[in-house]
C-alpha positions as CSV (number, residue, x, y, z in Angstrom):
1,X,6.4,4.8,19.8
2,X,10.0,5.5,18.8
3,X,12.2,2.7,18.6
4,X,15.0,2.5,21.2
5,X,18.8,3.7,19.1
6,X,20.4,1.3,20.8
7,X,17.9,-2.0,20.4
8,X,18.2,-5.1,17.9
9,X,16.5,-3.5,15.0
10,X,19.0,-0.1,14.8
11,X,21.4,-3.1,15.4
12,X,19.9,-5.2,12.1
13,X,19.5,-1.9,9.9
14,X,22.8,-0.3,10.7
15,X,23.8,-3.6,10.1
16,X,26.1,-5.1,6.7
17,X,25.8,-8.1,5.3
18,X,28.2,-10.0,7.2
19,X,26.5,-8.9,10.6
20,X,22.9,-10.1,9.3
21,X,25.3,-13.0,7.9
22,X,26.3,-13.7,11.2
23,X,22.8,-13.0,12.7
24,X,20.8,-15.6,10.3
25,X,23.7,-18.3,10.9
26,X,23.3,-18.1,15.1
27,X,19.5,-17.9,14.0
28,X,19.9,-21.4,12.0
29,X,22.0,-23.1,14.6
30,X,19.2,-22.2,17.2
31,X,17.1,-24.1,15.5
32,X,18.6,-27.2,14.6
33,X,19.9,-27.2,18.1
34,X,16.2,-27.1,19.4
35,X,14.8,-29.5,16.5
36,X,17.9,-31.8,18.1
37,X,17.1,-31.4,22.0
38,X,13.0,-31.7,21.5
39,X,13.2,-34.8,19.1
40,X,15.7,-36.8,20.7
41,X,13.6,-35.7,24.0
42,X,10.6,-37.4,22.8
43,X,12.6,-40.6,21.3
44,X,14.8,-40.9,25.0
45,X,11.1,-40.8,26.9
46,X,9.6,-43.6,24.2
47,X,12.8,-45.8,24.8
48,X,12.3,-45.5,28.5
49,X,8.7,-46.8,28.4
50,X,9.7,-49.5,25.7
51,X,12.7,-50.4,28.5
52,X,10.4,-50.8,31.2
53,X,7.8,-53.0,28.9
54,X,10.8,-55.3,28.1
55,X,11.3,-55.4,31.9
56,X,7.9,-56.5,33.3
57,X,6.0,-57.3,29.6
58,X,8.4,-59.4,27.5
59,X,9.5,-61.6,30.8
60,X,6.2,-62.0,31.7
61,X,5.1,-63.9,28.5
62,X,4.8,-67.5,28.3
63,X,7.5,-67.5,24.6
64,X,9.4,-65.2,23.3
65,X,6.8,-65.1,20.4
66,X,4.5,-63.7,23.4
67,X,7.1,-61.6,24.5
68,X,7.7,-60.3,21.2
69,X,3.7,-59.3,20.3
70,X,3.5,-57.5,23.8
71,X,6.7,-55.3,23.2
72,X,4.7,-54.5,19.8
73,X,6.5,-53.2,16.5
74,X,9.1,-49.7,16.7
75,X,10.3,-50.9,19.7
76,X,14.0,-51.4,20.2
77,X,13.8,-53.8,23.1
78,X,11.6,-56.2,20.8
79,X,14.4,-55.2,17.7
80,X,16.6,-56.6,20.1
81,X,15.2,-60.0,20.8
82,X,14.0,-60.7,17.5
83,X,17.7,-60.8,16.3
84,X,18.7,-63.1,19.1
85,X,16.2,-65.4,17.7
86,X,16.9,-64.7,13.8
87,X,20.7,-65.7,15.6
88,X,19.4,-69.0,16.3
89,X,17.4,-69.9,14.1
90,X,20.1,-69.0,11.3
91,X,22.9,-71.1,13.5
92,X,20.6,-74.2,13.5
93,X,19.7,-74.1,9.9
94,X,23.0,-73.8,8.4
95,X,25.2,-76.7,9.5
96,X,28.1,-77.1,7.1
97,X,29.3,-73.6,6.7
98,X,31.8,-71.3,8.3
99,X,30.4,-69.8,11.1
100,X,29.4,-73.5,12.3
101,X,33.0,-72.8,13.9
102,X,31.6,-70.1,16.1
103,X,29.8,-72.0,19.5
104,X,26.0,-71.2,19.7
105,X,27.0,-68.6,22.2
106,X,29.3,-66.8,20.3
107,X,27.0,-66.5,17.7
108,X,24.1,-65.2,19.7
109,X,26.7,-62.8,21.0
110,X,28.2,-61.4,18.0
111,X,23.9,-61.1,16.8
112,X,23.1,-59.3,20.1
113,X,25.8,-57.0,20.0
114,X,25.3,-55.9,16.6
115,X,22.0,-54.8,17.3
116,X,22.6,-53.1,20.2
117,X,25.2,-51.2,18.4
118,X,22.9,-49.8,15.5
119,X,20.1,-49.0,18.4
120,X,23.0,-47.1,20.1
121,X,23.9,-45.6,16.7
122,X,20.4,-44.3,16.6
123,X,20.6,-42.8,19.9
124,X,23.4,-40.8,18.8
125,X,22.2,-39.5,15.3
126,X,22.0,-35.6,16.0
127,X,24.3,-35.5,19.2
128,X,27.1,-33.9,17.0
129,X,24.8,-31.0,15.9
130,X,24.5,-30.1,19.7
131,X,28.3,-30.4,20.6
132,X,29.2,-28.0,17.6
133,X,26.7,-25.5,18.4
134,X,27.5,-25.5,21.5
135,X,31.2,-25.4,21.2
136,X,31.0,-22.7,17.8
137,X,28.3,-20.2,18.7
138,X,29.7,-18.5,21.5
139,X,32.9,-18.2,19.0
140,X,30.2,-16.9,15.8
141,X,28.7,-14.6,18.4
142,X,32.1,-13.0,19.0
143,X,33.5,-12.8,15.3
144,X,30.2,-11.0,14.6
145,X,31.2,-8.6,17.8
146,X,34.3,-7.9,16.8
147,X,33.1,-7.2,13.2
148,X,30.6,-4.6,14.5
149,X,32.9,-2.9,16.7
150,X,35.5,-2.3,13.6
151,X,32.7,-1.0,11.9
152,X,31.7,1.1,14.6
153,X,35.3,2.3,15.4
154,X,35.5,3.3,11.8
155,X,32.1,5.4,11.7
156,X,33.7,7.1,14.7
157,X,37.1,7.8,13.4
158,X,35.2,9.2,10.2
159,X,33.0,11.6,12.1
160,X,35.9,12.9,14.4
161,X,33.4,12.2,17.8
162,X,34.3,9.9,20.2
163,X,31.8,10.9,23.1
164,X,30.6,8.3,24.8
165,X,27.1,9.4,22.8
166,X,28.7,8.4,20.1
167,X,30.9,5.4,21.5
168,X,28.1,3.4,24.1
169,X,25.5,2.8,20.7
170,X,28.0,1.1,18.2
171,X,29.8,-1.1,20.8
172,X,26.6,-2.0,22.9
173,X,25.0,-3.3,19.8
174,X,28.2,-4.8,18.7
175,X,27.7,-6.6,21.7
176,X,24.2,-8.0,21.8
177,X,26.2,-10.8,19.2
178,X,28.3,-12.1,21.6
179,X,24.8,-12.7,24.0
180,X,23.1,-14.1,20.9
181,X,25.8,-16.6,20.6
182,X,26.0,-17.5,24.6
183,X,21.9,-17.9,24.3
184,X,22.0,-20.7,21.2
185,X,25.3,-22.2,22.6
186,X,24.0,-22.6,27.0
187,X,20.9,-24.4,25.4
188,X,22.5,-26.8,23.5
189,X,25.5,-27.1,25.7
190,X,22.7,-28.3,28.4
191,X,20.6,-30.3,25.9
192,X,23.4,-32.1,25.3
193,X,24.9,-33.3,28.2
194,X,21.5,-34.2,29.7
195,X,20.8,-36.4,26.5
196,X,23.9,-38.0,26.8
197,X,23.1,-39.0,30.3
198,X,20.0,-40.3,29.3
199,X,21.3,-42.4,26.2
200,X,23.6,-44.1,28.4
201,X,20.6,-44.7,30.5
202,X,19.3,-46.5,27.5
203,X,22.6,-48.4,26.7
204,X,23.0,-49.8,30.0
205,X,19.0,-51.2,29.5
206,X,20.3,-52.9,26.3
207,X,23.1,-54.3,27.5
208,X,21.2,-56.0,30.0
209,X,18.2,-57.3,28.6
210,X,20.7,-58.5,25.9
211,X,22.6,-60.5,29.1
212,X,19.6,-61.9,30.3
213,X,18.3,-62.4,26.4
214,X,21.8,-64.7,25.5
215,X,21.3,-66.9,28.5
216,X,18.0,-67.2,27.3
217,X,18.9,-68.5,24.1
218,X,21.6,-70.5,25.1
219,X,20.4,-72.1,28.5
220,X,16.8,-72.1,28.1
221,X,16.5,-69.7,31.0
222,X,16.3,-65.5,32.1
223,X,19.8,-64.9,33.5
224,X,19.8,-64.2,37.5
225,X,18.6,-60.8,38.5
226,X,20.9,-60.3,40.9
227,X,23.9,-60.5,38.9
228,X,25.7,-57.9,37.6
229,X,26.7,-58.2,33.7
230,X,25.7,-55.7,31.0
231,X,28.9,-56.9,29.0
232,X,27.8,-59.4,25.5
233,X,31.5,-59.6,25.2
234,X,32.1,-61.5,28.2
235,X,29.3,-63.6,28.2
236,X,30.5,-64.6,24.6
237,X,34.2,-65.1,25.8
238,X,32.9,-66.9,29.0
């Protein structure tokens, strides 16, 4: 069966080494942009289940020991609480130095917030990938469309025949680069935004069991359901 003249492989063979160039670069960026979208995929649906074990699990134990053994190990929920009580247990053991001038609270705080930051620094880890494939391969796409269709302009002005036999193949394959480029960069445009929905998901999970965590600490007791805080900062400035 004769392949079609006007198809990706008279495309790749008519093609220089800046097309393939261009060609293997969209190819790469497809690839990390699906490694990106499938792996942070799979860590957004374990934080979800380790959210809802800190929900129902951790409050459900009799200590936070408990609590901490039924969240289990690689879970960011039980990452989370173990710092609050590292917090405390470092406040109480070292009267006598600076951060004695720090209340109880603001230390706690200051612990809870930190680790909420790296977990949310963990979420993030391969976002930027997404956002510049999705923002650069639709322009790769075009540079490597424009490049083709010099190069076919050029093979026509040599021949002296500019029927549109001669005009539609050169320009249409030209072409298929500036599709290649819209099919890596919708992907990840879409992976993207629907992660970063899901991360703050996550964040806002944090930033709550953190609440109810500090007033743990502090006053012996789960903060109030009902209330609406997700802010360490104020609880530490209340």
């Amino acid at each position: 069966m004769q392949a079609s003249p006007y198809g990706l492989q008279n495309l790749w063979q008519q093609g220089d080494l800046i097309t393939k160039g261009v060609a293997f670069l969209l190819i790469a960026m497809s690839i990390a942009s699906w490694y990106v979208i499938v792996t942070k995929a799979i860590q957004l649906w374990q934080y979800r289940r380790a959210a809802k074990a800190a929900g129902h699990e951790f409050w459900d134990a009799t200590t936070v020991e408990e609590g901490l053994a039924a969240l289990g190990s690689n879970n960011p929920f039980a990452s989370l609480a173990q710092a609050g009580v590292s917090a405390m247990k470092h406040h109480s053991a070292h009267q006598g130095h600076l951060h004695d001038e720090l209340s109880v609270s603001d230390w706690v705080t200051l612990s809870l917030r930190q680790a909420v930051d790296e977990i949310t620094a963990r979420l993030q880890t391969g976002m930027a990938v997404l956002a510049s494939v999705a923002s650069s391969a639709p322009f790769v796409g075009l540079f490597g469309t424009v490049w083709g269709i010099y190069h076919a302009l050029v093979a026509i002005g040599s021949s002296g025949q500019a029927s549109i036999d001669q005009v539609a193949g050169p320009v249409g394959e030209a072409l298929i680069m500036t599709a290649l480029g819209l099919a890596v960069a919708i992907p990840a445009s879409f992976g993207y935004n629907a992660l970063v929905r899901g991360n703050k998901n996550v964040t806002a999970r944090l930033n709550k069991f953190g609440f109810d965590l500090h007033a743990l600490f502090v006053t012996g007791a789960r903060a109030s359901a009902g209330r609406d805080s997700g802010k360490l900062a104020v609880v530490g400035a209340a």
